[in-house]
LUMGUVO-302379 format. One record per residue: x, y, z of N, C-alpha, C in turn; residue in one letter. Coordinates in nm, 4 decimals. Example, Ala and Ser with C-alpha at 12.3 -4.5 7.8 and 13.67 -1.06 7.14 Angstrom:
<recs>
<rec><n_px>1.3190</n_px><n_py>-0.5690</n_py><n_pz>0.7800</n_pz><ca_px>1.2300</ca_px><ca_py>-0.4500</ca_py><ca_pz>0.7800</ca_pz><c_px>1.3200</c_px><c_py>-0.3300</c_py><c_pz>0.7800</c_pz><aa>A</aa></rec>
<rec><n_px>1.2850</n_px><n_py>-0.2250</n_py><n_pz>0.7080</n_pz><ca_px>1.3670</ca_px><ca_py>-0.1060</ca_py><ca_pz>0.7140</ca_pz><c_px>1.2900</c_px><c_py>0.0030</c_py><c_pz>0.7870</c_pz><aa>S</aa></rec>
</recs>
This chain:
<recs>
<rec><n_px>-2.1216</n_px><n_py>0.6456</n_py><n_pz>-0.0019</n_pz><ca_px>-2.0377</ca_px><ca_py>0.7267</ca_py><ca_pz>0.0847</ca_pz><c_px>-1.9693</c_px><c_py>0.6358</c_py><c_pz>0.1871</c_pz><aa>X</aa></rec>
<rec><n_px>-1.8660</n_px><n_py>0.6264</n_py><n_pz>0.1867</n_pz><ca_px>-1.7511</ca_px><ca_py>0.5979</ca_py><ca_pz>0.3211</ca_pz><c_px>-1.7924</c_px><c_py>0.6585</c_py><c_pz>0.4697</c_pz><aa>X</aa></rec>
<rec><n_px>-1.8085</n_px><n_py>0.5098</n_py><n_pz>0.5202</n_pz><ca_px>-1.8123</ca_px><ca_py>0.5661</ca_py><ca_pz>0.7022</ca_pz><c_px>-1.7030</c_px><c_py>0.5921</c_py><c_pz>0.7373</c_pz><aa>X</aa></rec>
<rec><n_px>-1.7222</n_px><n_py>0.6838</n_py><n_pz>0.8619</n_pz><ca_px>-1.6527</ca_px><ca_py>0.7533</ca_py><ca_pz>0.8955</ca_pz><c_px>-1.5174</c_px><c_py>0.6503</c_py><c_pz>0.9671</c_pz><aa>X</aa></rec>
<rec><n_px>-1.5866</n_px><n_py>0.4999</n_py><n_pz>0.9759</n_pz><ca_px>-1.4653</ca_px><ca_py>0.3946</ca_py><ca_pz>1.0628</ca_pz><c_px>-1.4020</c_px><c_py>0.3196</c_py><c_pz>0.9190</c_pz><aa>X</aa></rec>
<rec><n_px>-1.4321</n_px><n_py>0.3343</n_py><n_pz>0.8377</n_pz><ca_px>-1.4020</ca_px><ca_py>0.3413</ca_py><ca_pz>0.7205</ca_pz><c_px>-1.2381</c_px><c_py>0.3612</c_py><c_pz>0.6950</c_pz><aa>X</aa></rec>
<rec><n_px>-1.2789</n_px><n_py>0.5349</n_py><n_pz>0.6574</n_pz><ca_px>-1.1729</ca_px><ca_py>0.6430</ca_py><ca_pz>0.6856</ca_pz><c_px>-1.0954</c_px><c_py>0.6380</c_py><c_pz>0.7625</c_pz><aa>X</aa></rec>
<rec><n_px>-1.1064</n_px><n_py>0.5813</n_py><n_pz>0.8613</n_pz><ca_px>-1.0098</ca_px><ca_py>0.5788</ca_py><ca_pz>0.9845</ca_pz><c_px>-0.9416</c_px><c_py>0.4683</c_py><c_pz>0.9600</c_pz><aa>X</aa></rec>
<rec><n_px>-0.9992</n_px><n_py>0.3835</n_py><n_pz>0.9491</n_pz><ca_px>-0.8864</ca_px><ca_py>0.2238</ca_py><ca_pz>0.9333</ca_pz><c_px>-0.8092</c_px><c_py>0.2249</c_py><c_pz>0.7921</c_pz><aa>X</aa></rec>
<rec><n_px>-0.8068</n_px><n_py>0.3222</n_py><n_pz>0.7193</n_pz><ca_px>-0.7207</ca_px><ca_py>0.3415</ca_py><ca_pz>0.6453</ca_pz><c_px>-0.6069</c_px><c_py>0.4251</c_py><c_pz>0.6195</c_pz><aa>X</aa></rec>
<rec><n_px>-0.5961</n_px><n_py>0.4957</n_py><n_pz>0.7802</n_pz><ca_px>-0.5130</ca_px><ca_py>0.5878</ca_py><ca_pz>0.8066</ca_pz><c_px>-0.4436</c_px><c_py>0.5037</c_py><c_pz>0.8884</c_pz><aa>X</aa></rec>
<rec><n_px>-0.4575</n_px><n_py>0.3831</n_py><n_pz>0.9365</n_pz><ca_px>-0.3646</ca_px><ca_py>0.3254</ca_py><ca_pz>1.0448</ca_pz><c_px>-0.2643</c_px><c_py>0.2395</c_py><c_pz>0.9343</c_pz><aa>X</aa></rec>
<rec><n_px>-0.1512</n_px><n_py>0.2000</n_py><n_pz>1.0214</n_pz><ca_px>-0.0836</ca_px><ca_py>0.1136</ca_py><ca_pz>1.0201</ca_pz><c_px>-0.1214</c_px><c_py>-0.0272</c_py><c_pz>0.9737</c_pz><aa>X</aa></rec>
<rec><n_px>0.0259</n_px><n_py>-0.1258</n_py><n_pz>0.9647</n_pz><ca_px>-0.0402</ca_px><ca_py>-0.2754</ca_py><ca_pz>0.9203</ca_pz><c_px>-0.0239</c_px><c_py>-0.2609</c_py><c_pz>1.0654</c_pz><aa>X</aa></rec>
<rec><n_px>0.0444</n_px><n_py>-0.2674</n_py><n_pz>1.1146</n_pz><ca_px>0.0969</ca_px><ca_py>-0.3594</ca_py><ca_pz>1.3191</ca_pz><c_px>-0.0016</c_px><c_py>-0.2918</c_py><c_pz>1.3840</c_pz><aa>X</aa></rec>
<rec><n_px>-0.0805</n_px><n_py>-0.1472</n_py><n_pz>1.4144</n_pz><ca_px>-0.1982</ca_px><ca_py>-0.0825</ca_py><ca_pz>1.3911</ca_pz><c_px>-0.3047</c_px><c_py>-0.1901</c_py><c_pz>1.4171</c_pz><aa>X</aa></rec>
<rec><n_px>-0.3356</n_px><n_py>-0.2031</n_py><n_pz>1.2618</n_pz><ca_px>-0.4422</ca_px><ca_py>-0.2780</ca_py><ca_pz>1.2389</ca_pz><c_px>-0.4061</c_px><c_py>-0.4540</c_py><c_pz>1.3162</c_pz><aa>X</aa></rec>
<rec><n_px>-0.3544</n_px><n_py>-0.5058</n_py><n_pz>1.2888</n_pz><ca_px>-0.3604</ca_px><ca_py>-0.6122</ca_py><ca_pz>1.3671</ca_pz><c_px>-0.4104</c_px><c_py>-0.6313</c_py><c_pz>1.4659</c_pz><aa>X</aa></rec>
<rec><n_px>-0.3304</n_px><n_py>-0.4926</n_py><n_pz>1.5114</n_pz><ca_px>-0.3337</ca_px><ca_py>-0.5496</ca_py><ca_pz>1.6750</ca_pz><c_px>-0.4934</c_px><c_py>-0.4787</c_py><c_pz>1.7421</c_pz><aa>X</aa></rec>
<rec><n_px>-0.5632</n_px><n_py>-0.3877</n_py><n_pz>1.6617</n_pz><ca_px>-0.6878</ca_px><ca_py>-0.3466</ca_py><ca_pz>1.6665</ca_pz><c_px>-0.7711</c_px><c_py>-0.4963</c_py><c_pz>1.6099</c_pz><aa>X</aa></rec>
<rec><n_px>-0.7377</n_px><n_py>-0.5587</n_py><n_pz>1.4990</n_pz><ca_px>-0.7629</ca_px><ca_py>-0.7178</ca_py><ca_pz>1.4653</ca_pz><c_px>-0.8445</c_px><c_py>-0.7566</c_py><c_pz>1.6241</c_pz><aa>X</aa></rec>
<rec><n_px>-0.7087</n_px><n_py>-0.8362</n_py><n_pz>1.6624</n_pz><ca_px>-0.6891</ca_px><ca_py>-0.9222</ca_py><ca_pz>1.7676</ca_pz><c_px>-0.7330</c_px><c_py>-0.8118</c_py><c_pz>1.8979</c_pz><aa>X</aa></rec>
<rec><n_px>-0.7965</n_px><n_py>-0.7077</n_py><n_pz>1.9508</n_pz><ca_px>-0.7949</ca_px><ca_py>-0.6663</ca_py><ca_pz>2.0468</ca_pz><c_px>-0.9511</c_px><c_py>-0.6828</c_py><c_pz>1.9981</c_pz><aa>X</aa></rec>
<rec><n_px>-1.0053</n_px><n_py>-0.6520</n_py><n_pz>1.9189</n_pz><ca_px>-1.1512</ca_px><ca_py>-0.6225</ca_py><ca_pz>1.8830</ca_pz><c_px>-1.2201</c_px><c_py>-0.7860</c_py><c_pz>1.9003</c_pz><aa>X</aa></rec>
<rec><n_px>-1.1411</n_px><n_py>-0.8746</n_py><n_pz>1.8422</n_pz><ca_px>-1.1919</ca_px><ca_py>-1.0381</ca_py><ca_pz>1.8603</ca_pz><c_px>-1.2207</c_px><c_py>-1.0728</c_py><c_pz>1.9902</c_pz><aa>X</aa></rec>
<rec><n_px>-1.0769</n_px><n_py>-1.0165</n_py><n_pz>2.0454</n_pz><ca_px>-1.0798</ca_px><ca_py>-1.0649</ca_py><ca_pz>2.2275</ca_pz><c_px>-1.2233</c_px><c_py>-0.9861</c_py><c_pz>2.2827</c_pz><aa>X</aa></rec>
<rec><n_px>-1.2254</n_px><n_py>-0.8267</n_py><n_pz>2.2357</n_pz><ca_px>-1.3493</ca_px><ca_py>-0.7911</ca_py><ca_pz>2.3200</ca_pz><c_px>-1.4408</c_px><c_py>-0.8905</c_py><c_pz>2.2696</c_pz><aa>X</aa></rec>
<rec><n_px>-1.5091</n_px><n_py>-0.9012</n_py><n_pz>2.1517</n_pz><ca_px>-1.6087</ca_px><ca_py>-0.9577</ca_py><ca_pz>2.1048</ca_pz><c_px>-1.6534</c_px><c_py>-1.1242</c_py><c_pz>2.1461</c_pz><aa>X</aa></rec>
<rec><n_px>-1.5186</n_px><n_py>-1.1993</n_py><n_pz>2.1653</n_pz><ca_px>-1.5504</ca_px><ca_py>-1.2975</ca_py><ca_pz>2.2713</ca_pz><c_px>-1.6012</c_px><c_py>-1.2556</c_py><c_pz>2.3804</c_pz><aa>X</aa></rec>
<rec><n_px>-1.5286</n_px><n_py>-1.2113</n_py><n_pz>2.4481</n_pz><ca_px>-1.5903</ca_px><ca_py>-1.1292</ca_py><ca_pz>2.6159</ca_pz><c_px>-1.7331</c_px><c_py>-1.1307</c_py><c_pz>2.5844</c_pz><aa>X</aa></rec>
<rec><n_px>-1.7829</n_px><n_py>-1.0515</n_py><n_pz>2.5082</n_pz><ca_px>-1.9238</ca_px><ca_py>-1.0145</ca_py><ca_pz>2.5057</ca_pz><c_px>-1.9958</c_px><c_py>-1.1169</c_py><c_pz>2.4562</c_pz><aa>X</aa></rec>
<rec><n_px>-1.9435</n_px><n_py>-1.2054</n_py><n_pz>2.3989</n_pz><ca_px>-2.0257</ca_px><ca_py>-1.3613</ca_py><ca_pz>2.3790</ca_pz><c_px>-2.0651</c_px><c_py>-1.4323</c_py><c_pz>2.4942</c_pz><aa>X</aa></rec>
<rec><n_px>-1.9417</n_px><n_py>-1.4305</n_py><n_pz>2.5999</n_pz><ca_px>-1.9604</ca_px><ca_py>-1.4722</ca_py><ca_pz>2.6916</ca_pz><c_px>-2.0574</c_px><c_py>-1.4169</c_py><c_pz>2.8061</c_pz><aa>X</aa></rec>
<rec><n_px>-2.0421</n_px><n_py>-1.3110</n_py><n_pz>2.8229</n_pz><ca_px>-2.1625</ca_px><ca_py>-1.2312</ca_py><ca_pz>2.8974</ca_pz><c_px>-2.2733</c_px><c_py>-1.2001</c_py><c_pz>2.8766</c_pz><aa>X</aa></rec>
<rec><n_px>-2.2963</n_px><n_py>-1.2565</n_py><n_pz>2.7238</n_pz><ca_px>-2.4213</ca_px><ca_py>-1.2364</ca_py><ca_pz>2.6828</ca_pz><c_px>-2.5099</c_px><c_py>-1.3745</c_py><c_pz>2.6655</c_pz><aa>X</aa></rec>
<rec><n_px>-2.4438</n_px><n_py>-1.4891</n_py><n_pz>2.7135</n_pz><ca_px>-2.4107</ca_px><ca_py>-1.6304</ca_py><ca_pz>2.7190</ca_pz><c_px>-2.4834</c_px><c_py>-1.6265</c_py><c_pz>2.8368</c_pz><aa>X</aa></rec>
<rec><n_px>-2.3896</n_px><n_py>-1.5762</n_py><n_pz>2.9481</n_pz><ca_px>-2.4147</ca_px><ca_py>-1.6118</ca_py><ca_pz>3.0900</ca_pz><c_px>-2.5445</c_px><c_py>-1.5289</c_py><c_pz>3.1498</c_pz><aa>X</aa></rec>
<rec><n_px>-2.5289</n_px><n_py>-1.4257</n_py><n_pz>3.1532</n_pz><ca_px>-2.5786</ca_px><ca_py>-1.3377</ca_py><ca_pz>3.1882</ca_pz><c_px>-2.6958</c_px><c_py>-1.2053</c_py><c_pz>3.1145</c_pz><aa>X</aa></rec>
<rec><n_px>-2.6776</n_px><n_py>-1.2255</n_py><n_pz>2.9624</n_pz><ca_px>-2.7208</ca_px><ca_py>-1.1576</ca_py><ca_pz>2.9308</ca_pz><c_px>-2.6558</c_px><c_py>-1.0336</c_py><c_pz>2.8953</c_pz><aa>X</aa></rec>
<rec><n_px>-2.6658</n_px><n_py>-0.9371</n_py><n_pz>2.7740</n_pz><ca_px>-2.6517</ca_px><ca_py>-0.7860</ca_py><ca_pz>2.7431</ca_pz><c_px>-2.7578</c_px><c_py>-0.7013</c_py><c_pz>2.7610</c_pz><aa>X</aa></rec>
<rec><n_px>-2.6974</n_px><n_py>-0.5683</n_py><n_pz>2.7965</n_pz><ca_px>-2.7884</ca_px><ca_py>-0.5046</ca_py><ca_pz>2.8056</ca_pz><c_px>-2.8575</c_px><c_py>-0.4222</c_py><c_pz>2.6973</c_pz><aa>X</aa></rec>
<rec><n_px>-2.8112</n_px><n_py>-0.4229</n_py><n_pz>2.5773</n_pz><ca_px>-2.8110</ca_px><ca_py>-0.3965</ca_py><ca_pz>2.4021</ca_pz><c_px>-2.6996</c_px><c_py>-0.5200</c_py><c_pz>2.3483</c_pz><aa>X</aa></rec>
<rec><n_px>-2.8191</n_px><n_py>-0.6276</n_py><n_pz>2.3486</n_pz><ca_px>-2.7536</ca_px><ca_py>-0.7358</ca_py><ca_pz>2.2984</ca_pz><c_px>-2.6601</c_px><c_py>-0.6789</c_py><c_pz>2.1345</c_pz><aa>X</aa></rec>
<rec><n_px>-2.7554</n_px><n_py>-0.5298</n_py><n_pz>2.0527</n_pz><ca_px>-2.6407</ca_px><ca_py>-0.5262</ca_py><ca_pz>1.9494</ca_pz><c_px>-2.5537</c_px><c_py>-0.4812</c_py><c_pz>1.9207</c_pz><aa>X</aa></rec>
<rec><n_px>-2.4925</n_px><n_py>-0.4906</n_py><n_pz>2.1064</n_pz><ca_px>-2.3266</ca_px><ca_py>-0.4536</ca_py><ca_pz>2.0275</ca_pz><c_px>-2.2777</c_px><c_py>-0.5648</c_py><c_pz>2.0285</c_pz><aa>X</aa></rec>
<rec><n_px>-2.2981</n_px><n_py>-0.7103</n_py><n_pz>1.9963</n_pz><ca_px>-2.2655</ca_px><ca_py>-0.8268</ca_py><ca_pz>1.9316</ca_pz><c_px>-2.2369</c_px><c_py>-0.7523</c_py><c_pz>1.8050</c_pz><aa>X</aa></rec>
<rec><n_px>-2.3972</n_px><n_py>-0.7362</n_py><n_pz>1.7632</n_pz><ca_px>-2.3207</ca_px><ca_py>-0.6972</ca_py><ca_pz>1.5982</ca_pz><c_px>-2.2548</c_px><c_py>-0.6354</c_py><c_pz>1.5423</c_pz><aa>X</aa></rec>
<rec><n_px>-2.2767</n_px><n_py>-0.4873</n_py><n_pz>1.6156</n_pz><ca_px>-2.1603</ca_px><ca_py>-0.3619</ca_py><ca_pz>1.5665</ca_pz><c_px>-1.9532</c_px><c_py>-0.4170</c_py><c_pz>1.5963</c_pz><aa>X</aa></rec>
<rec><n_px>-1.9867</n_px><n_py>-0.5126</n_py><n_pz>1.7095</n_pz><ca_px>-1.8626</ca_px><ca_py>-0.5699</ca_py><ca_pz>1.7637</ca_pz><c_px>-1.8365</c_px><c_py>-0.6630</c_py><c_pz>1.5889</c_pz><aa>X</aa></rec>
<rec><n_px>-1.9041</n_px><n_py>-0.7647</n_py><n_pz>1.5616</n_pz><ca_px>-1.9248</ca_px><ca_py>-0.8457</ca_py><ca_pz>1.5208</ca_pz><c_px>-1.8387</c_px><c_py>-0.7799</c_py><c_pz>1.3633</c_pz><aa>X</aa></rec>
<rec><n_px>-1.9404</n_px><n_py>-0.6515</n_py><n_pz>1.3146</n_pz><ca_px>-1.8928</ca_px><ca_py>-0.5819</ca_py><ca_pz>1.2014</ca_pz><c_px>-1.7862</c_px><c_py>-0.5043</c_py><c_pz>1.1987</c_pz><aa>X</aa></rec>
<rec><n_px>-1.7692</n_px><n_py>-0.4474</n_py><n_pz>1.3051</n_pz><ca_px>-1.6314</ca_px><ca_py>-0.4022</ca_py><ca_pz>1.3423</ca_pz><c_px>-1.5197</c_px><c_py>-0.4947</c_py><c_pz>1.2659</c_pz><aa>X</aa></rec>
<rec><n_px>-1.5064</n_px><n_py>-0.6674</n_py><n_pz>1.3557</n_pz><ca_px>-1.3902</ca_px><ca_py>-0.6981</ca_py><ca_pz>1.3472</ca_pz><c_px>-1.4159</c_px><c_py>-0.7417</c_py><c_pz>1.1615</c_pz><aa>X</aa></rec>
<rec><n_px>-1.5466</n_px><n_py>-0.7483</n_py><n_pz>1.0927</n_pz><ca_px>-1.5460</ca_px><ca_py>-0.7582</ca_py><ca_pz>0.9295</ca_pz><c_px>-1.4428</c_px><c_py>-0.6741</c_py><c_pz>0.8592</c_pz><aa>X</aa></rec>
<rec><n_px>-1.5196</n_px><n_py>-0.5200</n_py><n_pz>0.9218</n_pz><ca_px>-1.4046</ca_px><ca_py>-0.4023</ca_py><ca_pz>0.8579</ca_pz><c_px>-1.2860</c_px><c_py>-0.3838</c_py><c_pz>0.8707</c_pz><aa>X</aa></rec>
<rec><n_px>-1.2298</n_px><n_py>-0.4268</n_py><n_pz>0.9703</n_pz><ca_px>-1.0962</ca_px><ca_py>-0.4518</ca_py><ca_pz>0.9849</ca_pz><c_px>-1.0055</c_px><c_py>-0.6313</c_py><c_pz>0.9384</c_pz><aa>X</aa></rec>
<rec><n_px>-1.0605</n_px><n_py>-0.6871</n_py><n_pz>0.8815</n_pz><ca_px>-1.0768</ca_px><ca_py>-0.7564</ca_py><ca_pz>0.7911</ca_pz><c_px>-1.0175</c_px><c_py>-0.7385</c_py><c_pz>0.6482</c_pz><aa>X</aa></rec>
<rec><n_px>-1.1425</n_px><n_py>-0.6620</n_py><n_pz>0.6380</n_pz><ca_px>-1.1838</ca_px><ca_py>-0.6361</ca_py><ca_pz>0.4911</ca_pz><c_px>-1.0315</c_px><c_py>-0.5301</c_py><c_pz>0.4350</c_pz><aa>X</aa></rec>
<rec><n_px>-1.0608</n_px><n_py>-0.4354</n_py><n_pz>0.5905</n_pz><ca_px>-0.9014</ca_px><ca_py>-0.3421</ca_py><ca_pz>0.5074</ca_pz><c_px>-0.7984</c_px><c_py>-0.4184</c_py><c_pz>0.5123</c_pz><aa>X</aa></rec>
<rec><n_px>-0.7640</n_px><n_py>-0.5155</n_py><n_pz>0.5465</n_pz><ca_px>-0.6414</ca_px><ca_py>-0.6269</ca_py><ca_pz>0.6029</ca_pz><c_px>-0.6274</c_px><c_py>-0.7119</c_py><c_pz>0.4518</c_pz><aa>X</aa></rec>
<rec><n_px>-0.7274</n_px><n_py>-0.7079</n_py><n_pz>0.4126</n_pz><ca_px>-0.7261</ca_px><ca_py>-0.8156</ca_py><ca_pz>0.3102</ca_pz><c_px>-0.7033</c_px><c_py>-0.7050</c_py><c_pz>0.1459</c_pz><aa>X</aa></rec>
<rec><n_px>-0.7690</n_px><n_py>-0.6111</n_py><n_pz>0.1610</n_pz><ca_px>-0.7694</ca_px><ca_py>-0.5170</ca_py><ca_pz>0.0340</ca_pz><c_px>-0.6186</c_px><c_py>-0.4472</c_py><c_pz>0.0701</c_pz><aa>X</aa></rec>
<rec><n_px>-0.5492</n_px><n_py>-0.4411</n_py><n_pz>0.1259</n_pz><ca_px>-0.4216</ca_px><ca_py>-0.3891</ca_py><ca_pz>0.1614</ca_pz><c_px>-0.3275</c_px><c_py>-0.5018</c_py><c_pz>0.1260</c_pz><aa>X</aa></rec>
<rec><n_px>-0.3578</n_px><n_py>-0.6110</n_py><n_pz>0.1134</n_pz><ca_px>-0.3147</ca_px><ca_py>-0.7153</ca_py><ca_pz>0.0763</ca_pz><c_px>-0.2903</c_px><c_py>-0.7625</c_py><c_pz>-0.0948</c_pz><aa>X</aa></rec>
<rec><n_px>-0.3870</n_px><n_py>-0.7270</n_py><n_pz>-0.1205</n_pz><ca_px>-0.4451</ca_px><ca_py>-0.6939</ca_py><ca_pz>-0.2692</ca_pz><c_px>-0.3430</c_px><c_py>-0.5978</c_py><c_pz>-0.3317</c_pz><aa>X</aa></rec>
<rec><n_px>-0.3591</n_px><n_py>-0.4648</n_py><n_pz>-0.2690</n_pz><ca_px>-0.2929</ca_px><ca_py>-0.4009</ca_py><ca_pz>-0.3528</ca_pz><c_px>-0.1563</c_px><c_py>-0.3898</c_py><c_pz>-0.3256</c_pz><aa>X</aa></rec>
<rec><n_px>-0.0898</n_px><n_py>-0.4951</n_py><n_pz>-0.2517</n_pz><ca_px>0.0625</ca_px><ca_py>-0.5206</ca_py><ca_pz>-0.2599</ca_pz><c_px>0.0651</c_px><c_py>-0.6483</c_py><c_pz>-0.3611</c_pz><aa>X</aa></rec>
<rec><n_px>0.0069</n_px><n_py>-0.6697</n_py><n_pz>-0.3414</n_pz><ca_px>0.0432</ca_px><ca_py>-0.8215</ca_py><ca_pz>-0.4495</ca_pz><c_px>0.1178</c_px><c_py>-0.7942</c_py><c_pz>-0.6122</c_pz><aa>X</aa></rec>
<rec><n_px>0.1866</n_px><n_py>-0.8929</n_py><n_pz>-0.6107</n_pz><ca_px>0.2979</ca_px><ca_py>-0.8964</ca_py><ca_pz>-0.7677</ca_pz><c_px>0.1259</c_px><c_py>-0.9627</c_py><c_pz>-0.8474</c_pz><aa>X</aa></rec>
<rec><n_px>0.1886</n_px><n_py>-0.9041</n_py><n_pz>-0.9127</n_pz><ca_px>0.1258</ca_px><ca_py>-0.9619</ca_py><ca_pz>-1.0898</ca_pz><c_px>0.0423</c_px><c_py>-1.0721</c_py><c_pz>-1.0934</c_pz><aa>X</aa></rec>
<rec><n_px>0.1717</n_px><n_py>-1.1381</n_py><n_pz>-1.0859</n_pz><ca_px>0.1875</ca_px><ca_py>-1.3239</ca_py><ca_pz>-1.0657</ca_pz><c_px>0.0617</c_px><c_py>-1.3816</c_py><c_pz>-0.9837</c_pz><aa>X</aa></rec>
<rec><n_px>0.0796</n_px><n_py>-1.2867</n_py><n_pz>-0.8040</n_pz><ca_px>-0.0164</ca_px><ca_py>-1.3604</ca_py><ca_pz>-0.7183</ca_pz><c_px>-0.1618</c_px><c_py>-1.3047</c_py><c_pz>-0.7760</c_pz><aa>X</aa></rec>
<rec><n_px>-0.1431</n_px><n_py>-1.2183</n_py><n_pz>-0.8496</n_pz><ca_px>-0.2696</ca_px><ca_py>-1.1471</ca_py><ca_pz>-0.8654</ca_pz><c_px>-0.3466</c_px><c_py>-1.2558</c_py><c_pz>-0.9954</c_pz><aa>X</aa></rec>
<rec><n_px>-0.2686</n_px><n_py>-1.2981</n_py><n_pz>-1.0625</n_pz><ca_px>-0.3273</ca_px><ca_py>-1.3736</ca_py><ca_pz>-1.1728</ca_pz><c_px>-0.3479</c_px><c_py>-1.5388</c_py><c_pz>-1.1454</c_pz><aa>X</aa></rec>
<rec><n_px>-0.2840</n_px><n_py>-1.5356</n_py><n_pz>-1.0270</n_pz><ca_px>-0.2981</ca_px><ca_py>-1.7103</ca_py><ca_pz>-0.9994</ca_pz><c_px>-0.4437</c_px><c_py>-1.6458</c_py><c_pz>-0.9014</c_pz><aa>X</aa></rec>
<rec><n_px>-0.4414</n_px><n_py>-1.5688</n_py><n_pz>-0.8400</n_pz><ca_px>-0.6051</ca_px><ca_py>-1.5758</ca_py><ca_pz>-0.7929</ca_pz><c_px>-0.7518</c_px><c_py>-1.5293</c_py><c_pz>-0.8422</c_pz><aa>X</aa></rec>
<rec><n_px>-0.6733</n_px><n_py>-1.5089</n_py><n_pz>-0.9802</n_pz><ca_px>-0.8051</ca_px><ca_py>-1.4659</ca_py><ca_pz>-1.0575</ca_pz><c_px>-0.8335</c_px><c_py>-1.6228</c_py><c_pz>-1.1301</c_pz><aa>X</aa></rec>
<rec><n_px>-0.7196</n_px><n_py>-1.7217</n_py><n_pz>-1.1777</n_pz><ca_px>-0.7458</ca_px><ca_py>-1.8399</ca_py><ca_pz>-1.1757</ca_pz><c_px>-0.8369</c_px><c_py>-1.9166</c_py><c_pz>-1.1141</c_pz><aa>X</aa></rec>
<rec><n_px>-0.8033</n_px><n_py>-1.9284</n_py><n_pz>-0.9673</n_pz><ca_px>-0.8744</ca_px><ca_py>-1.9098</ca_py><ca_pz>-0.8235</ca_pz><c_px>-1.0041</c_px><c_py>-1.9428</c_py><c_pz>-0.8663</c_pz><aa>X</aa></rec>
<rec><n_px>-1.0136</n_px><n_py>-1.8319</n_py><n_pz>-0.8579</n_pz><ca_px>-1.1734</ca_px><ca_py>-1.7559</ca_py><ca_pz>-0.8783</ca_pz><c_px>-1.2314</c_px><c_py>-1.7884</c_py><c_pz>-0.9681</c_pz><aa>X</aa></rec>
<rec><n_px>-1.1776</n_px><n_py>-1.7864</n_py><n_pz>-1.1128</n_pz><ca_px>-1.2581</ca_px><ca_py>-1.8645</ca_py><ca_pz>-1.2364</ca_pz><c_px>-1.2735</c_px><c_py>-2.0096</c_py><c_pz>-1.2217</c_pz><aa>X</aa></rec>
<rec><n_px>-1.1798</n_px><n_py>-2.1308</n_py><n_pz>-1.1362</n_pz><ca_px>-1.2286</ca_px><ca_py>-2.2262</ca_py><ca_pz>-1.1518</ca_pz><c_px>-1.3329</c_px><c_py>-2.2689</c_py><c_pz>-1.0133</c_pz><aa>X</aa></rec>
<rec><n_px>-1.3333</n_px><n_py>-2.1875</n_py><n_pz>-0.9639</n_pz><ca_px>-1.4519</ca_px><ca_py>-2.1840</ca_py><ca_pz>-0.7983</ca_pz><c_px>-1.5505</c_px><c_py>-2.1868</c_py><c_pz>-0.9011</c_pz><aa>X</aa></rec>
<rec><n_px>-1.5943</n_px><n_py>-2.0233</n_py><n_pz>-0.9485</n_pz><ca_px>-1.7089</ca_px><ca_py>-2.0146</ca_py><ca_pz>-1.0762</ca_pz><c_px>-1.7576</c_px><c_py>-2.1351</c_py><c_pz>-1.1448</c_pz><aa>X</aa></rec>
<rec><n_px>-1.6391</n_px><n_py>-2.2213</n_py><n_pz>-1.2277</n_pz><ca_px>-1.7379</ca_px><ca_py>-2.3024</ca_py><ca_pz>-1.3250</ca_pz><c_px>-1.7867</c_px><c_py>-2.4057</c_py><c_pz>-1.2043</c_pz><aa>X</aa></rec>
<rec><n_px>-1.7460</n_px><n_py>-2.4353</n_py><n_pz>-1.0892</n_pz><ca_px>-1.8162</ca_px><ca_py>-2.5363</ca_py><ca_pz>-1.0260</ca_pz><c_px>-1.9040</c_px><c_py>-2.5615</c_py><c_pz>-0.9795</c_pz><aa>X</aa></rec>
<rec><n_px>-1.9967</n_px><n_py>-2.4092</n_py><n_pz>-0.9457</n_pz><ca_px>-2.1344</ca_px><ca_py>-2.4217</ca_py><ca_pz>-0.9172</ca_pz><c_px>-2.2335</c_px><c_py>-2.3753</c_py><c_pz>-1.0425</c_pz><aa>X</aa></rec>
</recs>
């Protein structure tokens, strides 16, 4: 089942999402830093911060995916098969 932040980041925008990107990083520094200096008071919203900026990521990159021509799509399945035989 799909979370519910899921669902949502797929109703936004690309300029949207970016800029949720880059606003979510900036908090998530902040809170490195205060949790650096001073301490958190639920050190895990590092992580929920942390997974946050993954999921917005992840839709950034699969939105990416499914614009892609043919072409880019088959030079990165290339990609990918010669990563494979190397380990």
């Amino acid at each position: 089942m799909a979370s519910k932040k899921f669902l949502e980041l797929q109703e936004l925008s690309e300029e949207r999402l970016q800029a949720e990107l880059a606003a979510t990083e900036n908090d998530y520094r902040k809170l490195q830093m205060d949790n650096a200096l001073k301490g958190l008071d639920n050190p895990l919203e590092l992580r929920a911060m942390r997974r946050d900026v993954a999921r917005l990521n992840t839709e950034i990159r699969r939105r990416e995916l499914a614009n892609a021509t043919p072409e880019e799509l088959a030079k990165r399945s290339r990609i990918r098969a010669r990563r494979s035989r190397k380990h």
